[in-house]
N, C-alpha and C positions, 0 to 999 in steps of 0.2 A: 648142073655142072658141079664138079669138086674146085676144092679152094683154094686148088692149082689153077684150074682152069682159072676159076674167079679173078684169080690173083694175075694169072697171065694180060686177060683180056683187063683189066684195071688197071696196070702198071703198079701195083704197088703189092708187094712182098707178103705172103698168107701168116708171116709174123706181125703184119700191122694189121689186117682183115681180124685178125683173132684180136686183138687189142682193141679195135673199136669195137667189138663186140662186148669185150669185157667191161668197156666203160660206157657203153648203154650209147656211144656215138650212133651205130646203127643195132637195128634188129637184131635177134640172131636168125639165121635161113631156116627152112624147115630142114628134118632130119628124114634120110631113108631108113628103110627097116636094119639097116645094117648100123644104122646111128654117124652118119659122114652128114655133113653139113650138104646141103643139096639148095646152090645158088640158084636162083633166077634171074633176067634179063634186068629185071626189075632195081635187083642188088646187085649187081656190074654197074647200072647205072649210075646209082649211088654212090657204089664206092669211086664211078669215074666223076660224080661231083666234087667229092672230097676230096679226091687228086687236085684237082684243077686248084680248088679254093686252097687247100695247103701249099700247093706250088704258088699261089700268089702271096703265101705269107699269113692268111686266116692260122690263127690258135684255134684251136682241139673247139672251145666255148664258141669262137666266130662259125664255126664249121655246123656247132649245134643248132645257133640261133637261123643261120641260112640254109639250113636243112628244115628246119622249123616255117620259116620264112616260104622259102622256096615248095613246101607243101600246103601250106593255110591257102584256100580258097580268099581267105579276106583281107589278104596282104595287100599294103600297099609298098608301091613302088618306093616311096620316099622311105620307110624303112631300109630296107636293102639298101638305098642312096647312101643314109648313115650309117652304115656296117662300112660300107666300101669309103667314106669320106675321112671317119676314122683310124680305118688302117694307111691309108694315104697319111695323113698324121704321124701315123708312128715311123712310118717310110723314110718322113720327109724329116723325122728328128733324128731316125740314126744317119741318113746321108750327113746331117749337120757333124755329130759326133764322129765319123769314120772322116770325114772331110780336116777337123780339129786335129784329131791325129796322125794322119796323113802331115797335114802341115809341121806337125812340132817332128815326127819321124822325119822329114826332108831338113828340118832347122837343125836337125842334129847332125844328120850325113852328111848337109854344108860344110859344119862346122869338122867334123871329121876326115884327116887326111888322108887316110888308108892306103898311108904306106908302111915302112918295114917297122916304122917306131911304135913302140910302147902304148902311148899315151892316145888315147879315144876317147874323142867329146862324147858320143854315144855310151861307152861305159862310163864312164864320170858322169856324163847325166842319171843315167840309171842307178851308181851307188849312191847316188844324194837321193833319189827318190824313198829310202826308208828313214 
């Protein structure tokens, strides 16, 4: 199949299918004599790995190591545990951060009247902030 097709049955865009190719994330497919990328079952597969693990949030390098992972006969499970326990981690530090800001954004709307006057706690908090 072309890298339309590829890219149909994958979900994801033959401008990123080219991209992981260029950055060695996957293979490149073999070529027919016309020189068009010629997918297999094999590489939809993959690239619907990749889908999956980037829609959960894996970086480019997490995608590497669980493709890596996810092929080694001698994997063990607990691996794969700490890729996934890890990103969890990071999950769980921006809920904190978007949660902080969340709150100081509501402390501010509080404090702002919004009505027809001038004066906004939200702007004034904001030209202190430089």
């Amino acid at each position: 199949m072309n890298i339309g097709q590829a890219a149909e049955r994958s979900g994801l865009p033959a401008k990123t299918i080219r991209y992981y190719e260029q950055i060695g994330l996957i293979d490149p497919p073999a070529r027919r004599s016309s020189n068009y990328r010629d997918y297999d079952e094999t590489d939809v597969q993959t690239l619907l790995f990749i889908q999956r693990a980037r829609s959960l949030g894996f970086s480019i390098d997490d995608c590497r190591d669980l493709l890596a992972l996810y092929r080694a006969r001698d994997r063990s499970a607990a691996e794969v545990k700490a890729l996934a326990l890890t990103r969890i981690g990071q999950i769980d530090s921006k809920i904190g951060e978007l949660m902080s800001i969340r709150a100081t954004l509501s402390a501010l709307a509080d404090r702002c009247a919004g009505d027809d006057r001038q004066e906004c706690a939200i702007l004034a908090d904001l030209s202190r902030a430089g």
